[in-house]
VOMAR-184515 format. One line per field, with one value per residue (C-alpha): x, y, z; residue number from 1; residue in three letters. Coordinates in steps of 0.25 Angstrom, whole numbers. Layout:
N
px: [X  ...]
py: [Y  ...]
pz: [Z  ...]
seq: [NUM  ...]
type: [Ala  ...]
This chain:
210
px: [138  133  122  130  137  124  120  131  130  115  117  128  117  106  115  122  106  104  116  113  98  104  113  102  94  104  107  91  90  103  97  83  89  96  83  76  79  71  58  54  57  56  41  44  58  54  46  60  69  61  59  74  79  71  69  83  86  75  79  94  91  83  91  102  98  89  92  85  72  66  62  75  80  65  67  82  79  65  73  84  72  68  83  84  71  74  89  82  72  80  91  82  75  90  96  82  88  100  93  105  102  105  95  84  89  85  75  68  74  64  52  52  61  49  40  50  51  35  36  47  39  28  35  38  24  22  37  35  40  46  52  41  28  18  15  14  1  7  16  7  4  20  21  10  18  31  26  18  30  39  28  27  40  40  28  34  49  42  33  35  32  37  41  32  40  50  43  45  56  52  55  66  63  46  38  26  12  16  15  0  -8  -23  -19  -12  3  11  17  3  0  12  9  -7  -2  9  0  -11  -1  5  -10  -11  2  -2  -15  -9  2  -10  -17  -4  -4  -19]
py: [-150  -158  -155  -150  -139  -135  -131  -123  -116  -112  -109  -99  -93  -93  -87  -77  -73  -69  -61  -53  -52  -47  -38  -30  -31  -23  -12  -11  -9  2  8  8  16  27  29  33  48  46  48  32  21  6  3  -12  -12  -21  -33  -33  -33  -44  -53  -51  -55  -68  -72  -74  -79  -90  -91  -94  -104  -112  -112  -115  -126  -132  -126  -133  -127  -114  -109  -105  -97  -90  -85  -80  -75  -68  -61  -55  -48  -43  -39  -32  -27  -19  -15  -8  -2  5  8  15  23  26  28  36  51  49  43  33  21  12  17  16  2  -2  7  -2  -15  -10  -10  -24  -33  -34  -43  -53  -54  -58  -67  -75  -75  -79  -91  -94  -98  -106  -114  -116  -125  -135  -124  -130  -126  -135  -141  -139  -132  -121  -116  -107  -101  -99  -94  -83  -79  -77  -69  -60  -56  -54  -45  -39  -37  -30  -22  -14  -14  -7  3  18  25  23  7  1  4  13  27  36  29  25  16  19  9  12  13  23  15  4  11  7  -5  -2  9  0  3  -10  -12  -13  -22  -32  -33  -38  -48  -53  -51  -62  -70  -72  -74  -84  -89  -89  -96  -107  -111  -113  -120  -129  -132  -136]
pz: [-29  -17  -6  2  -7  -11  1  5  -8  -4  9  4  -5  4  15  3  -1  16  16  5  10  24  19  10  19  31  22  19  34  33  22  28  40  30  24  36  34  20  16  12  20  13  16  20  24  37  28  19  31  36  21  19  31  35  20  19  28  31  16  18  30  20  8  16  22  10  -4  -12  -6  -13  0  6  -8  -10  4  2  -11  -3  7  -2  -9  2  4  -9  -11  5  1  -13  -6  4  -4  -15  -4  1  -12  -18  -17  -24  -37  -39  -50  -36  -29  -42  -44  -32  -31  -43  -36  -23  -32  -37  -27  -17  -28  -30  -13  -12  -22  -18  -4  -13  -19  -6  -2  -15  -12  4  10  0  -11  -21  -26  -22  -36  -49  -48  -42  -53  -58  -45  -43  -58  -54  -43  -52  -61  -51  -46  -60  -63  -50  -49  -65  -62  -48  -54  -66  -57  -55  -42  -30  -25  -14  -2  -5  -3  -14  -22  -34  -46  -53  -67  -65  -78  -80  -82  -71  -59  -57  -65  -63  -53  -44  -41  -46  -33  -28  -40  -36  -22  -26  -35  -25  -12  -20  -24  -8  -4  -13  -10  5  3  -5  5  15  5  4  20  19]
seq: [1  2  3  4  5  6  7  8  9  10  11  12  13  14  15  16  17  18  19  20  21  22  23  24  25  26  27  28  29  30  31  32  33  34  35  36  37  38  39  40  41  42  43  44  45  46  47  48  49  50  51  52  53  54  55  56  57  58  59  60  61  62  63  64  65  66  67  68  69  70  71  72  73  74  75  76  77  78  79  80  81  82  83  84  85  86  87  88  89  90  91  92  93  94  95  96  97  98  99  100  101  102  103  104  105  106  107  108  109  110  111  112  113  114  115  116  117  118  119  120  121  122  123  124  125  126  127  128  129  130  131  132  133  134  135  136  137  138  139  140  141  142  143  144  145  146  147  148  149  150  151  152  153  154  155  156  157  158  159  160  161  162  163  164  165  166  167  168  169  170  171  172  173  174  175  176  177  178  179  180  181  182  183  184  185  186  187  188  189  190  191  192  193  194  195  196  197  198  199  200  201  202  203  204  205  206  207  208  209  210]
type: [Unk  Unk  Unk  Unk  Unk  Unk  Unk  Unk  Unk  Unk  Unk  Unk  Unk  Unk  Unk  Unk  Unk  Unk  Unk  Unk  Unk  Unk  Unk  Unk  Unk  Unk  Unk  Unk  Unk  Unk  Unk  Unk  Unk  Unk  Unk  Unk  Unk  Unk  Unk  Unk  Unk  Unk  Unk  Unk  Unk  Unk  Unk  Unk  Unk  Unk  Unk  Unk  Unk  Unk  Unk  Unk  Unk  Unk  Unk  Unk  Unk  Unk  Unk  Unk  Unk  Unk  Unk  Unk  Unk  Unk  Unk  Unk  Unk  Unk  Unk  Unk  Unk  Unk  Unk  Unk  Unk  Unk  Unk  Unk  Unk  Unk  Unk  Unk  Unk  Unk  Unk  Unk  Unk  Unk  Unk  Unk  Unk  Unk  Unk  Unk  Unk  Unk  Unk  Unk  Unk  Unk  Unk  Unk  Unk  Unk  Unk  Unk  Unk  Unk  Unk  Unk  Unk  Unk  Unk  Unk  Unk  Unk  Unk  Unk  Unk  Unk  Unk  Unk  Unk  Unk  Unk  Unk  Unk  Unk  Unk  Unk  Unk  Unk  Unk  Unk  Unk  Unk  Unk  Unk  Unk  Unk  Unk  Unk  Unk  Unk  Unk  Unk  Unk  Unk  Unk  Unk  Unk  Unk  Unk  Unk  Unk  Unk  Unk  Unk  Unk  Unk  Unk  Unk  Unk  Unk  Unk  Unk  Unk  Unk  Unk  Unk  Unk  Unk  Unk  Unk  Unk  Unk  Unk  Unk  Unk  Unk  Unk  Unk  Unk  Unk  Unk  Unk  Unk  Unk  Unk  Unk  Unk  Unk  Unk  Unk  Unk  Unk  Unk  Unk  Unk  Unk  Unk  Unk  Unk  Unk]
């Protein structure tokens, strides 16, 4: 396969990645405007809107253009989180009064997808601007950050109660006992961990500039 074949190939997926990304994203903002005559709106349906649609395609320009740079597919596969995380979100608050196993799939979906969405903008501050960690001596940092998130992500997936920005929907597949650690919500819990981690993140990019 030669250069130029493979870079139509990834411009085909990096384009295919923002379509799908725009298109969840334009039934989201449908599916926002039927759920005004509900009683919950998606909390942060303006901050996805946003993430998907400039992620992608800031994504899909990059990986176009140079594939072989991390930087352009962690920024498509950022703003197609977004997308699904909103699309699950708004659909489930839709989709809550009839019960449906779609609407609790989704349901579940919204409760975890937005941990995976700040780590890879994390990841992105660790790979900016050449798709590659600094050195060596940052892979622990990058493993910490990895795991954060799988956990994260397994702790609120698992959590009972009502998700983090969806009003009074609630998780379908939560467990009893992990609704709060030490008397925190995990939700509350996740966002800590991933909040210290982008502050440290943050203040080891300016660190790298000096």
């Amino acid at each position: 396969m030669n250069a130029r074949t493979t870079l139509r190939s990834a411009a085909w997926l990096a384009w295919s990645l923002w379509a799908l990304t725009s298109a969840l994203t334009a039934l989201s903002i449908v599916l926002l405007f039927l759920n005004r005559s509900q009683r919950d709106i998606f909390s942060f349906w303006a901050e996805y809107t946003w993430g998907a649609l400039v992620f992608s395609t800031v994504g899909a320009v990059i990986a176009s253009r140079r594939p072989e740079n991390r930087i352009g597919w962690i920024f498509c596969a950022a703003g197609l989180f977004a997308g699904v995380h909103h699309f699950s979100a708004e659909y489930a608050i839709y989709a809550a009064p009839q019960g449906t196993l779609l609407a609790a799939s989704l349901a579940w979906l919204a409760s975890w997808t937005w941990v995976p969405y700040i780590g890879l903008l994390l990841s992105l501050g660790l790979l900016f601007p050449t798709g590659r960690l600094p050195s060596r001596r940052w892979r622990p940092y990058a493993a910490l950050v990895v795991a954060v998130c799988l956990a994260g992500a397994a702790l609120v997936a698992l959590a009972p109660g009502s998700i983090s920005g969806l009003g009074s929907v609630e998780n379908p597949a939560g467990i009893e006992g992990l609704g709060a650690i030490g008397g925190v919500r995990a939700d509350y819990l996740a966002q800590a961990a991933l909040g210290a981690l982008a502050l440290a993140t943050a203040l080891s990019m300016f660190k790298r500039l000096l």
